[in-house]
C-alpha positions as CSV (number, residue, x, y, z in Angstrom):
1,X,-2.9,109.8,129.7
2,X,0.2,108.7,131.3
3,X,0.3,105.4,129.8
4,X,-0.5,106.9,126.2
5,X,2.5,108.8,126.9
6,X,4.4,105.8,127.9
7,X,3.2,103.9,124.4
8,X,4.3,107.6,122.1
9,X,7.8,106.9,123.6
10,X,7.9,103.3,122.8
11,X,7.1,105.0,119.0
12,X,9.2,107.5,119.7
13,X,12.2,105.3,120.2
14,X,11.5,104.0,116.8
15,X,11.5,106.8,115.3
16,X,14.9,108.0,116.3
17,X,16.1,104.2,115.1
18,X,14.5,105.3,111.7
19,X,16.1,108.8,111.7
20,X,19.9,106.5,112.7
21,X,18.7,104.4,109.4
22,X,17.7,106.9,107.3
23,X,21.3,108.8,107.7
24,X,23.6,106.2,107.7
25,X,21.9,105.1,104.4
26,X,22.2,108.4,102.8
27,X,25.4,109.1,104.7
28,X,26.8,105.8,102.9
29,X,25.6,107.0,99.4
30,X,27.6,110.4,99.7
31,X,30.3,109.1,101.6
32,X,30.4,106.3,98.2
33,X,30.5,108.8,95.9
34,X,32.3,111.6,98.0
35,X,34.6,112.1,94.4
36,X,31.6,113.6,92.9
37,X,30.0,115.5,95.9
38,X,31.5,117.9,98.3
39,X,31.8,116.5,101.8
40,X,29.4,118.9,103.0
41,X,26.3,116.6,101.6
42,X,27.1,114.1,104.3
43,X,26.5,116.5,106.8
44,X,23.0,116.6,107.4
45,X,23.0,112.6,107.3
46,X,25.8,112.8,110.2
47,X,23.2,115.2,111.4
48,X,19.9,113.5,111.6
49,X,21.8,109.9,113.1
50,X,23.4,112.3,116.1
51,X,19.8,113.4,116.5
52,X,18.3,110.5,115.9
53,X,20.7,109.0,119.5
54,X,19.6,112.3,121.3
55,X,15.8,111.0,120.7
56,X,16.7,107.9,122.1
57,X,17.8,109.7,124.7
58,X,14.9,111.9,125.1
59,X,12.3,108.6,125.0
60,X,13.8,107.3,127.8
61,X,13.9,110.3,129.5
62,X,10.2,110.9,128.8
63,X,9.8,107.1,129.8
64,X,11.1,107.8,133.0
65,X,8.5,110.8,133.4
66,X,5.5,109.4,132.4
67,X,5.7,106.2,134.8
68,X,7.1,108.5,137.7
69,X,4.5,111.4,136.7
70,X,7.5,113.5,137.6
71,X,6.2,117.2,136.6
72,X,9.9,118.6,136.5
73,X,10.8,115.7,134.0
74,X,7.7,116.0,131.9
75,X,8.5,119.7,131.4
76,X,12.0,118.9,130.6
77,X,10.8,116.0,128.2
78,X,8.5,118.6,126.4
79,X,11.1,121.6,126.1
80,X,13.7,119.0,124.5
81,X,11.1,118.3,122.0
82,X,10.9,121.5,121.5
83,X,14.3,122.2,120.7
84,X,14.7,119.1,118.3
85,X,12.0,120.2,116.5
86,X,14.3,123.3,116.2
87,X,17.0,121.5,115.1
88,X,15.1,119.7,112.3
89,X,13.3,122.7,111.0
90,X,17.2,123.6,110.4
91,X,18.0,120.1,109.0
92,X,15.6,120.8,106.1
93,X,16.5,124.1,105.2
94,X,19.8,123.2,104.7
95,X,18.8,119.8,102.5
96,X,16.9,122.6,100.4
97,X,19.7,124.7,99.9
98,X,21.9,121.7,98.9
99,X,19.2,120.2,96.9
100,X,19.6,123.2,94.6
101,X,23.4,123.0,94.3
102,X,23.9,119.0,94.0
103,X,22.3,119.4,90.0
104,X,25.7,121.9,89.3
105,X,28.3,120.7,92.1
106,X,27.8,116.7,90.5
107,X,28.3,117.4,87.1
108,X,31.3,119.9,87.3
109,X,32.8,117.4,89.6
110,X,32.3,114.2,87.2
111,X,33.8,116.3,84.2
112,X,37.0,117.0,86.3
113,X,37.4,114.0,87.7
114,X,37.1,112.2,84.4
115,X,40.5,113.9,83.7
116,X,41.8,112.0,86.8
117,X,40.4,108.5,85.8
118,X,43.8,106.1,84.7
119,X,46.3,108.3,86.5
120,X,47.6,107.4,90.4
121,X,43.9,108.4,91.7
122,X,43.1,105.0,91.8
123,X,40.0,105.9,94.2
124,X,38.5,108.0,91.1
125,X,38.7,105.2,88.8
126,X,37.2,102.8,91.5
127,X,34.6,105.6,92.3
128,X,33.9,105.9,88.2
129,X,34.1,102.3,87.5
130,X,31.5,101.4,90.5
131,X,29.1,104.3,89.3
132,X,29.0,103.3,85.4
133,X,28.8,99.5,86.3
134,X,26.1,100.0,88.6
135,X,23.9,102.1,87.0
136,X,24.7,101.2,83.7
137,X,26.0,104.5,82.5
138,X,28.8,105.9,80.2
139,X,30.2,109.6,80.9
140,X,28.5,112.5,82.0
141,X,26.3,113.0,79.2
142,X,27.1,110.2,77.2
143,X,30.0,108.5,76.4
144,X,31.4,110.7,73.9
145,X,32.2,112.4,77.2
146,X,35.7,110.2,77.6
147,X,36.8,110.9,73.9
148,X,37.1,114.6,75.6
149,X,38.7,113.7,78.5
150,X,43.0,113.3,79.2
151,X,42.0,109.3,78.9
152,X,40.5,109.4,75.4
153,X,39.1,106.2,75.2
154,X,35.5,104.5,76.9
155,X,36.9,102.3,80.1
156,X,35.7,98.5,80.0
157,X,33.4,99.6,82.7
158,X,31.4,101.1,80.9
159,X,31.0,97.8,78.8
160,X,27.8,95.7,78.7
161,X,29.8,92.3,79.8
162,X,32.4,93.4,80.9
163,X,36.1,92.0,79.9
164,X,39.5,93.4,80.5
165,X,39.5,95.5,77.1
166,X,35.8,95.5,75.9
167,X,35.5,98.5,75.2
168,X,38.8,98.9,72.9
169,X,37.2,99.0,69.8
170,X,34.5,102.3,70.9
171,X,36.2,105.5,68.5
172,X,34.5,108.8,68.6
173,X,33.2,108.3,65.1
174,X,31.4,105.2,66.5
175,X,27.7,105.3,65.8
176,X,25.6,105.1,68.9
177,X,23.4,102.5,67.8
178,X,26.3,100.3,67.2
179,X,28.2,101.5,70.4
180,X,25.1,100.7,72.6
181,X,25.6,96.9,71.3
182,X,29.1,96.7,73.3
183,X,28.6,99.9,75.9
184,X,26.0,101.5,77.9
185,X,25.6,104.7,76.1
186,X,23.5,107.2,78.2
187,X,25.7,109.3,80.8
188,X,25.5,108.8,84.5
189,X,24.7,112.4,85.4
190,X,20.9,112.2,85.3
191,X,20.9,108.8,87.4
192,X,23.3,110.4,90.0
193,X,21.4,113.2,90.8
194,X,18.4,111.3,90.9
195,X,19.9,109.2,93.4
196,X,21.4,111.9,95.3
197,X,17.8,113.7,95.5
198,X,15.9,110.7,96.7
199,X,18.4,110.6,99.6
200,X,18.0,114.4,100.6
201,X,14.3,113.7,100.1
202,X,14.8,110.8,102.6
203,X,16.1,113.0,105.0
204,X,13.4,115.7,104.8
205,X,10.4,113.1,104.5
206,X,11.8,111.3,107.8
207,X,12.3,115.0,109.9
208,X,9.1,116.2,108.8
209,X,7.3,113.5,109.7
210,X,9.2,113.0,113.0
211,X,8.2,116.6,113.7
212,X,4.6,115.7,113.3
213,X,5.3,112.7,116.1
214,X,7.1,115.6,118.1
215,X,3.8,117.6,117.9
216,X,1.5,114.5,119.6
217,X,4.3,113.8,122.3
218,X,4.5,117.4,123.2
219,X,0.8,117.8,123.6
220,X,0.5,114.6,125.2
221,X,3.5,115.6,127.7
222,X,1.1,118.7,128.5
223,X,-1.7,116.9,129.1
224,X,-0.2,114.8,131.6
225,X,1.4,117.3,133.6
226,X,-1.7,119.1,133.8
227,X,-3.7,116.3,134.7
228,X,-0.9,115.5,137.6
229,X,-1.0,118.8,138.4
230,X,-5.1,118.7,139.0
231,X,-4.5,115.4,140.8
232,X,-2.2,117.2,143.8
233,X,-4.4,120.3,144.2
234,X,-7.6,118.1,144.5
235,X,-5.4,116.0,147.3
């Protein structure tokens, strides 16, 4: 037992280099695009990388425990579990809740911000630019979307091959099959938030399946201090 303990914090310690992974990843995607999301999406990314250090933390410790067969540490190692799995159980909840309120938050941001693009926010027209250049995008919606906005005009961003005033020639009365030949056409909206959910369901597939590893280790942590336990009251 005590060595199968040893090998689950060797895993462990992976997993809590995944969990560090996993959030800066989705941390970097918010953080990217932190124009169109409120800061509070990069908070359970900040979240899972702190706890993914404390289970470093806690796989040593356990480490320490299982060669020693220290009963004290083993108990500790086992509670701590306990509480991260706490901790992650919160984690998820509160991806859910902001998996319901990125489709709304995203798109009222994007529409307000389009009314900032070409005016001293220079870090909303590099934040638009990068977005509709990356996923190939134009607007919200669609690219209409600009013709409504304080800039009333399609920025060369959104153009195909892009050239300092490509997309000069895009009206409002443009015809989309003709526009699509110069622009992309489709808005940016549903490729955001697709984006944006794939990371929040990065962050709940990683805790859930950390908590599952949690489970093991805390069984596994009982097992040995009961068979330590046995050990002494047969000596």
């Amino acid at each position: 037992v005590k060595y199968l303990v040893f090998m689950f914090n060797f895993v462990f310690f992976l997993c809590g280099l995944g969990l560090i992974i996993i959030g800066a990843v989705v941390q970097g995607f918010f953080s990217e695009y932190v124009q169109f999301f409120n800061n509070k999406y990069e908070t359970p990314a900040i979240g899972i990388m702190i706890l993914g250090f404390i289970i470093l933390i806690i796989a040593f410790f356990g480490c320490c425990g299982a060669v020693k067969e220290n009963v004290c540490m083993l108990n500790t190692f086992a509670g701590l579990l306990g509480l991260v799995v706490v901790c992650e159980i919160a984690a998820c909840i509160t991806v859910a809740v902001l998996r319901n309120e990125v489709k709304t938050a995203a798109r009222d941001n994007m529409l307000e911000t389009m009314n900032q693009y070409g005016t001293n926010e220079s870090l909303v027209k590099d934040t638009w630019d990068d977005l509709q250049s990356k996923y190939e995008c134009c607007g919200v919606n669609s690219f209409q979307d600009w013709f409504n906005s304080s800039l009333r005009h399609v920025p060369d961003s959104c153009c195909r091959n892009y050239s300092n005033g490509c997309a000069q020639g895009i009206i409002l009365i443009t015809p989309e099959e003709i526009a699509k030949l110069i622009i992309y056409t489709g808005g940016c909206f549903d490729s955001l938030q697709d984006s944006a959910l794939s990371n929040l369901a990065a962050i709940t597939g990683g805790t859930l399946a950390l908590a599952v590893v949690q489970a093991i280790g805390i069984w596994m942590a009982c097992g040995l201090v009961k068979a330590v336990r046995e050990r002494y009251e047969v000596l």
